[in-house]
Kinemage of the C-alpha trace (Angstrom):
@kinemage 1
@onewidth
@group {chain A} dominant
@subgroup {mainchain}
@vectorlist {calphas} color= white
{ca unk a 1} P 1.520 -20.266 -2.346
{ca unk a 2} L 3.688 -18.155 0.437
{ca unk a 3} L 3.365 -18.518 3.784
{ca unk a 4} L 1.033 -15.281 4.651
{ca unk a 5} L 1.650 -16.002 8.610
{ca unk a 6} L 4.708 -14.921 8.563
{ca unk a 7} L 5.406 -11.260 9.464
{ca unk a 8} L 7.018 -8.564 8.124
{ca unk a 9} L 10.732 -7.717 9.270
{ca unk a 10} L 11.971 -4.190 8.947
{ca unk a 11} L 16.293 -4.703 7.897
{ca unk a 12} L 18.718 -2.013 9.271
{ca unk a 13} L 21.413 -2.403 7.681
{ca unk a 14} L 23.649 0.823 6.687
{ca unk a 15} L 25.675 -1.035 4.129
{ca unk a 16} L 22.195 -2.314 2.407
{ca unk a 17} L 21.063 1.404 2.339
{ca unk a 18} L 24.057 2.416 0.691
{ca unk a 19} L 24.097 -0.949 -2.008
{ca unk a 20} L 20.301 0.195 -2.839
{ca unk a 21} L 20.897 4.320 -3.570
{ca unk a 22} L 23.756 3.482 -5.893
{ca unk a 23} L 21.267 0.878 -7.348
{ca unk a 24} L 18.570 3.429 -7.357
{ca unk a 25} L 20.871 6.058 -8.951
{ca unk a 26} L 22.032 3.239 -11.431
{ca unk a 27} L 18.441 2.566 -12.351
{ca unk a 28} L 17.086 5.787 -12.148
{ca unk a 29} L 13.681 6.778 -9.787
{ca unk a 30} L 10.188 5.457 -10.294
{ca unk a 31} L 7.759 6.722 -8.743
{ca unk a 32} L 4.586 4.845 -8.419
{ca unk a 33} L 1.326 5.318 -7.064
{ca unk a 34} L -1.300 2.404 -6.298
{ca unk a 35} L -4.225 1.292 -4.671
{ca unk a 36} L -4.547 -1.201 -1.546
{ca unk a 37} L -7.617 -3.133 -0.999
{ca unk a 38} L -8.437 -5.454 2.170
{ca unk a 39} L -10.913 -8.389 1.263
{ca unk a 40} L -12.210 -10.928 3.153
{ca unk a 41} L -12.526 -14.516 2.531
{ca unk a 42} L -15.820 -14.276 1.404
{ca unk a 43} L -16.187 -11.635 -0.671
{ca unk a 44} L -15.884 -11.727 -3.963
{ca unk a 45} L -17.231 -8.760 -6.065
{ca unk a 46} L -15.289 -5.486 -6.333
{ca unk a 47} L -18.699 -3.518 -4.539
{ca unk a 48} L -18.151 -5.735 -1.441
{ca unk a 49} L -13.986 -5.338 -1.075
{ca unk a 50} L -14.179 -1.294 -2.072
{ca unk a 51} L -17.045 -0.838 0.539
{ca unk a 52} L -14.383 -2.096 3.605
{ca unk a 53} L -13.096 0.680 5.383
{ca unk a 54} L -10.776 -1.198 7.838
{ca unk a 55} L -8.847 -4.382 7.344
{ca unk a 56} L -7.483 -6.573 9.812
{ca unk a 57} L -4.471 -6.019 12.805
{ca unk a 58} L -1.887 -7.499 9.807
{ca unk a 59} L -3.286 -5.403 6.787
{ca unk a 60} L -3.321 -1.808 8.712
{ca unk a 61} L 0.293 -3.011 9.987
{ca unk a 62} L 0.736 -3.811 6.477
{ca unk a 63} L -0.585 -0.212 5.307
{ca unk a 64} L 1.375 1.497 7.829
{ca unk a 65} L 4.680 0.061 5.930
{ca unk a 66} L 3.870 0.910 2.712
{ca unk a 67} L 3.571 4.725 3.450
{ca unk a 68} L 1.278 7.773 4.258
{ca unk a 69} L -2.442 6.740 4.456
{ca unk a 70} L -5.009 9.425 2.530
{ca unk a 71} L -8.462 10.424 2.620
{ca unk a 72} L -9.274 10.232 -0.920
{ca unk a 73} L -12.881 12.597 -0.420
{ca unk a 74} L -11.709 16.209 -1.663
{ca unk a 75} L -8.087 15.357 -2.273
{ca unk a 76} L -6.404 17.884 -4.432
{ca unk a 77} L -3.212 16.315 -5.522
{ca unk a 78} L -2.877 13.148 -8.473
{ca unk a 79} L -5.369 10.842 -7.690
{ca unk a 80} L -4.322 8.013 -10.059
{ca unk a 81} L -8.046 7.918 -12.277
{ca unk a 82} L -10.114 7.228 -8.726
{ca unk a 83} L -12.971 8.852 -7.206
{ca unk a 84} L -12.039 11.639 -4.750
{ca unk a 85} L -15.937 12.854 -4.566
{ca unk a 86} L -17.699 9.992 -2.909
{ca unk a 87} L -17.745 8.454 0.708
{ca unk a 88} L -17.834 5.352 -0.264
């Protein structure tokens, strides 16, 4: 197992940004869209980790990394198969 104290470090590096667009262009794009769930210790059935609405200071920093947050209720664009009617 990792060591999940640890935090995340954001790496400026120009060089590295160049080194990973030729490898992108090499490779060609993906684009891939996924879910993010916060769960707590305890929980244990998918009803109890889809009903959280907020994770902890770490997993919304964690969020905030990953890219733009959306409100899936009424969202018009791909949804990826989920729900987009319900609250909850």
């Amino acid at each position: 197992m990792g060591d999940y104290n640890r935090s995340l470090k954001e790496i400026v590096n120009a060089e590295l940004q160049r080194e990973l667009v030729v490898l992108e262009d090499q490779e060609g794009g993906v684009n891939c869209k996924f879910g993010v769930i916060y769960a707590l210790k305890t929980q244990h059935s998918d009803m109890q980790m889809f009903s959280n609405e907020h994770g902890d200071e770490n997993f919304e920093r964690f969020i905030k990394l990953l890219g733009q947050r959306i409100e899936l209720q009424n969202w018009g664009s791909y949804r990826g198969g989920l729900d987009t009617f319900c609250t909850s």
